[in-house]
Phi, psi and omega in degrees: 000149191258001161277315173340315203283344174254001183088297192236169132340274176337311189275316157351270212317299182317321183276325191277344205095005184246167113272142258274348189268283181317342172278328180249034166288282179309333150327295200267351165284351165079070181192037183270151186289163151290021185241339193256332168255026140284276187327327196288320176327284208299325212265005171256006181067028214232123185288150185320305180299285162294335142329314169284296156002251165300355151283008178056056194232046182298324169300328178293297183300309163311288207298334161312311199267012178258309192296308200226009180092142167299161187263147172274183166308185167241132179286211143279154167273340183285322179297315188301329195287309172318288172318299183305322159298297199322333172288345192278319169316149175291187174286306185285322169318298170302331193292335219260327174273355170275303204313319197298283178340271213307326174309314197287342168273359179285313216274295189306316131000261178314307173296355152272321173313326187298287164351264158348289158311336179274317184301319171254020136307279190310324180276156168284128154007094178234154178262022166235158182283154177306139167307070208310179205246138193267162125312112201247152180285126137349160121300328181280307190293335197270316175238044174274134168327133146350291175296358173251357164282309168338286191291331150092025157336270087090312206240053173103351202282155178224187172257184177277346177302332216270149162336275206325296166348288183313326196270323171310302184319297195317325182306000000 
C-alpha cells in the first residue's frame, strides 16, 4: 500500500501537494485530477499508467503508454545506480558484488528456516491445517476505486490531529 510508505496520510496529501481532507475526499470518490495523480505517481514511485488506472483514468494511461512506450518498472535509485555502474566494473569487482549477494541470501535464507523451524516446534498439534485469515471489506470499502483500495484510508491508520488519534493516545 502507498500510504505505508509515508507514515500518515497527511504526509501522503503534503508529497502530492494537498491537504489531507481534499486529497482524500478525492481519493475516496475517485476524483483526484491528472496533474495530482501524476504527482501521486511520482512521488510514490509508482508507474504512471498504472495510477490512472486505478483512478479509472484508462484513456489518459493508453495515450501515455501510447505516447512514451510501456513503462518499465521504477526502481530504487541505489539499485538503479548500481545496475547503470555494472558495465564499468572488472571482472573482480563484479565477483566481489555477487559474492556479497549471495552470502546475504544465503544468511536470509537460514534464518528463515530457522524461524520456521522454532514456529512449528511451538504450535499445537491441531487436526485441520489453519485457515488463512481473509481481509474483510467494509461497506465504505467493498465498492470503493480502485485507487483508494491501493491506498488504503480503511485500516486504522489515522492522522495525529484526528479524534481517533486522540482517543488511541488516551488508552
Amino acid at each position: 500500500m502507498i500510504e505505508h510508505r509515508f507514515g500518515t496520510a497527511t504526509a501522503l496529501a503534503g508529497k502530492v501537494g494537498m491537504k489531507l481532507s481534499p486529497f482524500t475526499r478525492g481519493v475516496r470518490a475517485g476524483k483526484l485530477n491528472l496533474v495530482n495523480l501524476l504527482t501521486l505517481a511520482r512521488v510514490a514511485e509508482e508507474q504512471p499508467s498504472k495510477v490512472l488506472r486505478l483512478a479509472g483514468k484508462h484513456r489518459e494511461a493508453d495515450i501515455i503508454e501510447q505516447a512514451y512506450g510501456p513503462q518499465k518498472p521504477v526502481t530504487d535509485p541505489v539499485l538503479q545506480d548500481l545496475l547503470e555502474l555494472w558495465p564499468t566494473f572488472t571482472a573482480d569487482e563484479k565477483t566481489y558484488v555477487r559474492s556479497n549477494v549471495r552470502m546475504l541470501l544465503l544468511a536470509r535464507s537460514s534464518a528463515h528456516a530457522a524461524q520456521s523451524e522454532n514456529a512449528r516446534d511451538t504450535r499445537p498439534a491441531k487436526s485441520s491445517p489453519p485457515r488463512p485469515r481473509q481481509r474483510r471489506e467494509t461497506a465504505a470499502s467493498a465498492g470503493a476505486p480502485p485507487l483508494r483500495r491501493m491506498i488504503s484510508f480503511d485500516d486504522g491508520e489515522t492522522d495525529a490531529r484526528s479524534p481517533r488519534a486522540v482517543a488511541k493516545k488516551g488508552r
